[in-house]
C-alpha positions in Angstrom: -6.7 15.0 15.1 -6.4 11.5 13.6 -9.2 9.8 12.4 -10.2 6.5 11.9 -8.9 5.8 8.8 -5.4 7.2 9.4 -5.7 4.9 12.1 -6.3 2.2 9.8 -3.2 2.8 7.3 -1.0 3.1 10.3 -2.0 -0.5 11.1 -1.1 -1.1 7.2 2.1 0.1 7.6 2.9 -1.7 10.7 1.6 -4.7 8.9 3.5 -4.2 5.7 6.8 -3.1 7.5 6.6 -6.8 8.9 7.2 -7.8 5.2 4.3 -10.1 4.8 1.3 -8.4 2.7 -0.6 -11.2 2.3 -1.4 -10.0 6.1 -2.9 -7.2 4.8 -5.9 -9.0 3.1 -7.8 -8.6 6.4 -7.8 -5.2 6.6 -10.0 -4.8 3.2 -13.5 -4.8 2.3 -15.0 -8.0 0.3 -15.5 -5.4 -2.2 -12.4 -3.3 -2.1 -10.6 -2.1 -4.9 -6.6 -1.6 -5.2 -5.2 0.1 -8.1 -1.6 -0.2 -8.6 0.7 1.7 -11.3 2.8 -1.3 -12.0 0.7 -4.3 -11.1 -2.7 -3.2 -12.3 -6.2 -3.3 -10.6 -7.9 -6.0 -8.0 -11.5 -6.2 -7.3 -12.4 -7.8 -3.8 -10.5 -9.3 -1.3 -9.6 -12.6 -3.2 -7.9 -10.9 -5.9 -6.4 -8.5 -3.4 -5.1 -11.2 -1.6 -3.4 -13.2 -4.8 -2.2 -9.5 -5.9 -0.4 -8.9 -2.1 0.5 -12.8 -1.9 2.6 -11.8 -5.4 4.6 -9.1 -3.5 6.2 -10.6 -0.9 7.6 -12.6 -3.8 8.1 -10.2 -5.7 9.6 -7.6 -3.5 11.8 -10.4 -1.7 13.1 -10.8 -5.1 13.7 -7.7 -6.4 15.3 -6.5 -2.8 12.4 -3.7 -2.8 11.4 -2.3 0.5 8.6 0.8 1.6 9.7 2.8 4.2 6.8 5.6 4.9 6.9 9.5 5.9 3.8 10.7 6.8 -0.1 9.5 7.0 -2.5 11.8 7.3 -6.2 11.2 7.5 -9.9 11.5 8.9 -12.5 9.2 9.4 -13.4 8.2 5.7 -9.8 9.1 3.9 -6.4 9.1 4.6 -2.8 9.1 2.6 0.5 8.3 3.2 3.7 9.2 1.6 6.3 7.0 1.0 9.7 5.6 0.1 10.6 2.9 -2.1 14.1 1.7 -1.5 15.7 -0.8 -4.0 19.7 -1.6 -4.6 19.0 0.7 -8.0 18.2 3.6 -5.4 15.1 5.2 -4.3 11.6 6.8 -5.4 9.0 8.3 -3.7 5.3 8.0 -4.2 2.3 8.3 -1.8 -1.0 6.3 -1.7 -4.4 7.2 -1.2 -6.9 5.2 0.8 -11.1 5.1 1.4 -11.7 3.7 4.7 -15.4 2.4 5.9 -16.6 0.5 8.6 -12.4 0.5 9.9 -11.5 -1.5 6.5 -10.1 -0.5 3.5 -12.9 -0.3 0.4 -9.8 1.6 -2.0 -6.5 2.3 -2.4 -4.0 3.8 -4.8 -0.5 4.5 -5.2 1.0 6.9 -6.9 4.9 6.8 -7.6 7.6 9.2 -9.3 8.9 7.9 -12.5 12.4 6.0 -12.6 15.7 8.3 -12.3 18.0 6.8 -15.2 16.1 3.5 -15.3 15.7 2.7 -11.6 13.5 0.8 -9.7 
């Protein structure tokens, strides 16, 4: 049975399916962490915020969408493994998430390396 922070990362996705991530700020702690492979790591919900504002240019410009697969989770954890689609083809990673009080305190992704210099 799902749990409440699987509920919370299938609110993230909905949220980042819409394209936007600076929507996604809400959904942290003040003191959250995000790690990212490519971007590197944001402490709080400010920098969060900045780091998310970032994508949606970024991944507007570089044509880069998520598309996700499966979340699972209980009430303090959850993952989700995903898609990234680009016009250099696709790679698939997954992201883990701490939930706590229903918000977001850390999350990580993880993402297969490039096939012949894609995305």
């Amino acid at each position: 049975m799902p749990g409440k922070a699987q509920d919370v990362i299938e609110q993230f996705w909905r949220i980042q399916d819409e394209g936007d991530y600076s929507k996604l700020a809400p959904l942290f702690a003040e003191n959250a962490v995000v790690e990212d492979p490519v971007w590197g790591t944001f402490k709080g919900r400010e920098a969060i915020l900045g780091f998310m504002t970032k994508m949606v240019e970024e991944m507007g410009t570089r044509k880069i969408r998520f598309t996700v697969d499966e979340i699972c989770g209980d009430d303090h954890a959850a993952w989700a493994r995903w898609t990234l689609h680009s016009p250099e083809g696709i790679r698939a990673g997954c992201g883990i998430y701490k939930v706590a009080g229903g918000q977001l305190t850390y999350y990580r992704d993880y993402m297969d390396p490039p096939a012949d210099n894609a995305a």
